[in-house]
N, C-alpha and C positions, 0 to 999 in steps of 0.2 A: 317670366321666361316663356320660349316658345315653346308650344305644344307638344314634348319626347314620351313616348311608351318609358316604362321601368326596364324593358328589353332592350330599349335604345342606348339609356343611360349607361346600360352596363356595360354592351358591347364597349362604348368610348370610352369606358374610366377603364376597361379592366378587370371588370368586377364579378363577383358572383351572388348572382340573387338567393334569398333565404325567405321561406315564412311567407313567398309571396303566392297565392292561389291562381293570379292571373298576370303575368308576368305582361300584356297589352295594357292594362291600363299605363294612363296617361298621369305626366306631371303637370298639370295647368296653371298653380299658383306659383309664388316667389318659392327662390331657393336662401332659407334661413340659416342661420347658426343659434338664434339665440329662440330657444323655445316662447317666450313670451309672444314671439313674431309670426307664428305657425299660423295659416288660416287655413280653410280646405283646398286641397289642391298642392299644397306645400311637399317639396320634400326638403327635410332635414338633416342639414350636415353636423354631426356627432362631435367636437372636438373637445379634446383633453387638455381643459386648462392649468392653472397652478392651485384652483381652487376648488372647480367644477368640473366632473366629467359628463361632457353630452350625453354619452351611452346610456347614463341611470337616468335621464329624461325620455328613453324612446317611447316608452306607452304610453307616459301622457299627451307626448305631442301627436302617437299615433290617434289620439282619442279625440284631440281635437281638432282632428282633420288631416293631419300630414298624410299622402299617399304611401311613404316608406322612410328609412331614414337611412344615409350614407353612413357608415360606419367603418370599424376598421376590428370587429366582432361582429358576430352575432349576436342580435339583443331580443329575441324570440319575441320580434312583431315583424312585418316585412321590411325586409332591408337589401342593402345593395353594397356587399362586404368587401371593401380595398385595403389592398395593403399600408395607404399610406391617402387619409381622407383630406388630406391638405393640395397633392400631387392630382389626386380624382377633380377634384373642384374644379383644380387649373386647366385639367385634359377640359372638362365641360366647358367651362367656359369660352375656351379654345374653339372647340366643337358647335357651339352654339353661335359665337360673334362670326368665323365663317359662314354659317347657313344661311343667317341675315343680310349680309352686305351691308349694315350699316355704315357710313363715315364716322369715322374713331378718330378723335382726337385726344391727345397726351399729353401733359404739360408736367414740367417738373422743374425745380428750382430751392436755393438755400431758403427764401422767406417767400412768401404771399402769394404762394399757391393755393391755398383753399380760398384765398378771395379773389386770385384771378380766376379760379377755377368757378367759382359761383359768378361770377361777371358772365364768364364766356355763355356758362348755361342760361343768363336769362336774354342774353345776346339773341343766340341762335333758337331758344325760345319758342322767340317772334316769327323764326320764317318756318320751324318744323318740330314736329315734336323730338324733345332731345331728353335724354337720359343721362343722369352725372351724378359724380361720387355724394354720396353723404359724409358731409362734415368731413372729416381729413382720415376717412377708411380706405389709406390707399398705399396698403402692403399685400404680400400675398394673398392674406384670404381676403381683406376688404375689396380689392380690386376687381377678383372675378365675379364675385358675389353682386357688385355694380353690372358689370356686364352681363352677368344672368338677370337682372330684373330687364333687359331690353324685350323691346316684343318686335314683330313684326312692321309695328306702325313707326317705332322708332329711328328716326333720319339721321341725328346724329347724336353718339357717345361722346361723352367729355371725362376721359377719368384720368386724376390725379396721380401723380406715380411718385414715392419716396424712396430714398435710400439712405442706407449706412454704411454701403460697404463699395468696393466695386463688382460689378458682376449684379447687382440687384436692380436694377432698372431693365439690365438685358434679360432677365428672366422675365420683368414682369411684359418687358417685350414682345416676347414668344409667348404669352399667355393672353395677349388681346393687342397685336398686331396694328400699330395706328398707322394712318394714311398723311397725317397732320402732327407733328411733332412742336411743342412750343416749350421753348429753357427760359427762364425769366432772371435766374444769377447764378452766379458763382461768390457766394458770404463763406460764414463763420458756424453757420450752425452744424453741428457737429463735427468739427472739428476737431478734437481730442480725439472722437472715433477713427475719423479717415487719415489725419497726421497731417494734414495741409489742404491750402486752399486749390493747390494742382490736384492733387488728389481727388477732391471735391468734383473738380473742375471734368476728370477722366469719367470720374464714375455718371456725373448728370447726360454728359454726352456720349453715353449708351443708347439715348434717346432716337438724337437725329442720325448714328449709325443703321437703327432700326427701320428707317422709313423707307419705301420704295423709290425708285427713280423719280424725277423731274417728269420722262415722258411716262410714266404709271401713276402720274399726280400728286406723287409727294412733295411734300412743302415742308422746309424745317423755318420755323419762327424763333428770330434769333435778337437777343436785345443786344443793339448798337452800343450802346451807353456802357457795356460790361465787355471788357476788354477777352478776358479767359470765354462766354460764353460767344461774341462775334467769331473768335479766334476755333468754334466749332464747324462755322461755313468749309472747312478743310475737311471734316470727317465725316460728310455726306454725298449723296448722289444727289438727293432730290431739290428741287427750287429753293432758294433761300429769299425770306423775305427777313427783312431787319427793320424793328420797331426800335422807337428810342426819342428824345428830342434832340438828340445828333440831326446835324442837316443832312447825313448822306443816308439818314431811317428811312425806308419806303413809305411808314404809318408814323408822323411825328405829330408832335404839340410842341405849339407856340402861343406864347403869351400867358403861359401856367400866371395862375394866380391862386390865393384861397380868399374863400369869401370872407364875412367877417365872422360868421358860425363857425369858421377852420375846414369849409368843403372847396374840396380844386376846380377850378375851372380852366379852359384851355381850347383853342382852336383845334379842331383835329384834320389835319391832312394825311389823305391817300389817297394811290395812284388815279383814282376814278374822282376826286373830288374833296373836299374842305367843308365843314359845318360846327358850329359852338356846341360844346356840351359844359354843361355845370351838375356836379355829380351831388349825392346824397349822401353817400361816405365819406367822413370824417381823416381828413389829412394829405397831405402833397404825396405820399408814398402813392396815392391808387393813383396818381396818375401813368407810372411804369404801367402798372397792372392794367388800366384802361387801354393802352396803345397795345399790349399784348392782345388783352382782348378784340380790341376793334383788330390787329392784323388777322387771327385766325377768322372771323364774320367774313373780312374783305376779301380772303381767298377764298371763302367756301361762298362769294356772289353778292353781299349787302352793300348795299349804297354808302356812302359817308352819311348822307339825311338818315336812314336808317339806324345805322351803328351810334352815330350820335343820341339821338332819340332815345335810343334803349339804357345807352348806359346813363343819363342823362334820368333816367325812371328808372336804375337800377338799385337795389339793396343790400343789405347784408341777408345772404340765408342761413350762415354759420354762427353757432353761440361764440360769445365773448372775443368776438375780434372786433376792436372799436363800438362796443356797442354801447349807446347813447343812451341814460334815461334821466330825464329830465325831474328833478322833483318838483314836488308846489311849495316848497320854500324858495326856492330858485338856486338850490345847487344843484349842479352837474355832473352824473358819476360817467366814465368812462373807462367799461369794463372792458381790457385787451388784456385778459391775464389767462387766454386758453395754451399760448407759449409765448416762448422769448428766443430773441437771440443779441447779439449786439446790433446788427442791421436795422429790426424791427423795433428794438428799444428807442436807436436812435429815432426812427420815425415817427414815433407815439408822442415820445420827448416834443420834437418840433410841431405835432398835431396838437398837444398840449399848450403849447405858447402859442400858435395860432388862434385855438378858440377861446383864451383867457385872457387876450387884449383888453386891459382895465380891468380884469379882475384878480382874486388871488388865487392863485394854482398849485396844487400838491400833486408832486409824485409821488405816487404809494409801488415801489420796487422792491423785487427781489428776486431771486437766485437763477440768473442763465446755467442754464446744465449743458453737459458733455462741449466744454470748453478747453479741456486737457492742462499744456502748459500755457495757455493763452489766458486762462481765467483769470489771473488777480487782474493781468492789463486792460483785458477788458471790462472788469467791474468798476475798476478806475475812471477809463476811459467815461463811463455812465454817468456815471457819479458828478465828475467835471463837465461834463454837455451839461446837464442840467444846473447845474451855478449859470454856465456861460448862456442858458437858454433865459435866467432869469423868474425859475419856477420858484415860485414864493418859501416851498417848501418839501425837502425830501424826505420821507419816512420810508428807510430801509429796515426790509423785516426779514426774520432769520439768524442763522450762522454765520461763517464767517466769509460769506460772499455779500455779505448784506453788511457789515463791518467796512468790506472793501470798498464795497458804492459810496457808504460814507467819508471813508477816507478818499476818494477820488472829491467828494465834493467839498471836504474839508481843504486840501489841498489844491484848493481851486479859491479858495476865498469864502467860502461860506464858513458865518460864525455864529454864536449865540445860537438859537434857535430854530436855526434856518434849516438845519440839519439833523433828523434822531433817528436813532437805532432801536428797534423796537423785536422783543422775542420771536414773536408767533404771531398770526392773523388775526389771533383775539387780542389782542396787545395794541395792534393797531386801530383796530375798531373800535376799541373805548378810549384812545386817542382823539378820533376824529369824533366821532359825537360827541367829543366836548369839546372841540376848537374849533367845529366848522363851522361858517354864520351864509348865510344868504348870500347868493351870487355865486360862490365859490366852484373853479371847476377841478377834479379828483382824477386822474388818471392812475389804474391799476393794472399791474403788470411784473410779470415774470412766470419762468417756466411753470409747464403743467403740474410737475410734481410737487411746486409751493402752494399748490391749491388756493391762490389769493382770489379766485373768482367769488370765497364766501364772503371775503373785505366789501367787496364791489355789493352781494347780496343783501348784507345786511343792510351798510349804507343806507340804498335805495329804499331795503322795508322800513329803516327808522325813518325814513323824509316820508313817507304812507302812515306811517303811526304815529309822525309829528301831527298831519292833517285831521286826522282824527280827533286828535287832541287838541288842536285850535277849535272845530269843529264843536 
């Protein structure tokens, strides 16, 4: 964060200082929540979780450097006391992304926001130093807390914005002001919460509502390809650019292909020029995600040679979205079980048969959440893509949404063996260590709260303690 006295802070949040002897000193390190994070220079914001209260950490973090802590009491070390330490944050942050000038860019969408979001940041990268959410901390407190690590050197912000309801993207709005608005869809993921896909559809485009006019440089980045989100170009001022592989996309791809690894490849055009990129993640889906990315670069000045280049040497920076590892037996696990929805399932689904041409493939699925009345159809739905995708085999694990994925694949023509339902995560795992044989590629997946990333964990450590044992 930039350079603020404890007297500055206050003024903006509201607050009243306590326990502090020199109300001039400065905050010069990050603004933390989670005490493990403290270094010197830190101030520490206090919150009251469901299992933790920040307050009974104030003196150790005072102890290990925090200049004060935000609180919402008194914690008799110095502090800076609000009524309400969630509300203080977002005043700061507010406070702090004005004083900078940085270029803010926002993106928000039903699926593949954190990995458009990690695209964008190693994008613009290259041309200036950029700041961007960590992994998918982008609600209330994650998002300003993002915008407090900027400093002065930082050219442009990239942070993520999520919702659940309507009205929650226009707060996070007013809390860090973008100049560069980008929607990526209008899906399924939570659904149950919002009651429909209009719904959905109102509450994402709070985004480009936000943005300043066309002549104040606003630019809302809108995908072609998505009906509900083009259909946003009406609820803004500012420039619209439309990515998509629709021909009338300003930023499109042509000639998508995937390799024979299952990575996309594609021509990229925009307004300034054309150049090939062949990407390192895993699946035809990053292609949307790339054209998103390459639009927001090509407004904020990069060439097409550029933009391609980058994404072209770009990465995953977030756990367990597609992430690849290879073992020395030569199976292939691929962990994408950090969430789910139907959207991204279907994606994975086709990134799975993509990279398992001539080999055998299992999808290890389970349980999309906050699906409401839409749930059985869409576990169905899954369920039957995968027969129709030709994955060797499906092990649904869980209750009775993991029942429904089998029934969609039952009801689809898969018999004998092709198809099991299996309890819980360790259920599947002593499953697959003893049916998997060399070659094989493993796709894992489903919501966070099925915790399937330990399926994917183990996996990987048995193919490391197979070697050994050859060894």
């Amino acid at each position: 964060m930039i350079a603020l006295s404890l007297a500055e802070i206050a003024a903006v949040v509201g607050g009243q200082t306590h326990d502090i002897p020199d109300p001039s000193v400065q905050v010069t390190g990050p603004v933390v929540r989670d005490s493990r994070e403290v270094v010197p220079g830190s101030l520490f914001a206090a919150f009251v979780g469901e299992r933790v209260d920040g307050h009974d950490y104030a003196r150790q973090v005072v102890e290990a450097g925090a200049v004060a802590v935000l609180a919402a009491r008194p914690v008799g070390v110095p502090a800076i006391v609000v009524d309400d330490v969630q509300t203080a944050l977002g005043a700061l942050a507010r406070h702090v992304v004005g004083r900078l000038g940085t270029t803010l860019v926002a993106l928000t969408g039903s699926a593949g926001k954190t990995s458009t979001k990690d695209l964008i940041a190693q994008v613009l990268g290259r041309k200036a130093p950029t700041v961007f959410t960590p992994g998918s901390l982008n609600n209330e407190i994650g998002l300003p807390l993002t915008a407090l690590s900027a400093t002065e050197e930082t050219r442009f912000l990239v942070l993520e914005m999520g919702a659940r309801g309507i009205g929650h993207i226009r707060y996070l709005t007013g809390l860090t002001p973008p100049r560069i608005g980008l929607v990526l869809n209008v899906g399924s993921a939570h659904i149950g919460e919002f009651g429909g896909r209009e719904q959905i559809a109102q509450a994402k485009g709070e985004l480009v509502e936000a943005l300043p006019p066309a002549g104040e440089g606003g630019a809302a980045i809108l995908n072609a390809d998505d009906p509900l989100v083009k259909a946003m170009a009406s609820r803004t001022q500012a420039k619209v650019v439309l990515f998509g592989e629709s021909a009338e996309a300003d930023v499109r791809a042509e000639n998508v292909r995937l390799t024979d690894s299952g990575q996309p490849a594609f021509r990229l055009h925009t307004p300034s020029g054309a150049s090939d990129v062949t990407m390192r993640l895993y699946g035809e889906h990053h292609v949307s995600n790339a054209l998103a990315a390459a639009a927001v670069a090509h407004e904020l000045g990069m060439s097409a040679e550029e933009i391609a280049l980058a994404l072209s040497e770009a990465g995953s920076l977030s756990r367990w979205r597609m992430e690849v590892t290879e073992r020395p037996d030569g199976v292939t696990i691929v962990n994408d079980a950090y969430n789910a929805n139907p959207e991204s399932m279907r994606a994975a689904l086709r990134a799975l048969a993509a990279m398992g041409k001539g080999r055998r493939t299992w999808a290890v699925l389970g349980k999309m959440a906050e699906l409401g009345d839409e749930a059985l159809a869409e576990h169905d739905a899954v369920g039957r893509l995968a027969v129709r995708l030709n994955v060797s085999k499906l092990v649904a694990v869980g209750g009775i949404e993991a029942s429904w994925l089998q029934l969609g694949a039952y009801n689809e023509g898969s018999w004998g063996e092709e198809s099991v339902h299996v309890s819980d995560a360790q259920a599947a795992v002593d499953l697959l260590r003893s049916e998997l044989r060399p070659g094989d590629v493993v796709l894992v997946k489903a919501s966070r709260s099925v915790g399937l990333e330990s399926v994917a964990q183990a996996l990987a450590e048995a193919g490391a303690e197979g070697e050994v044992a050859a060894r």
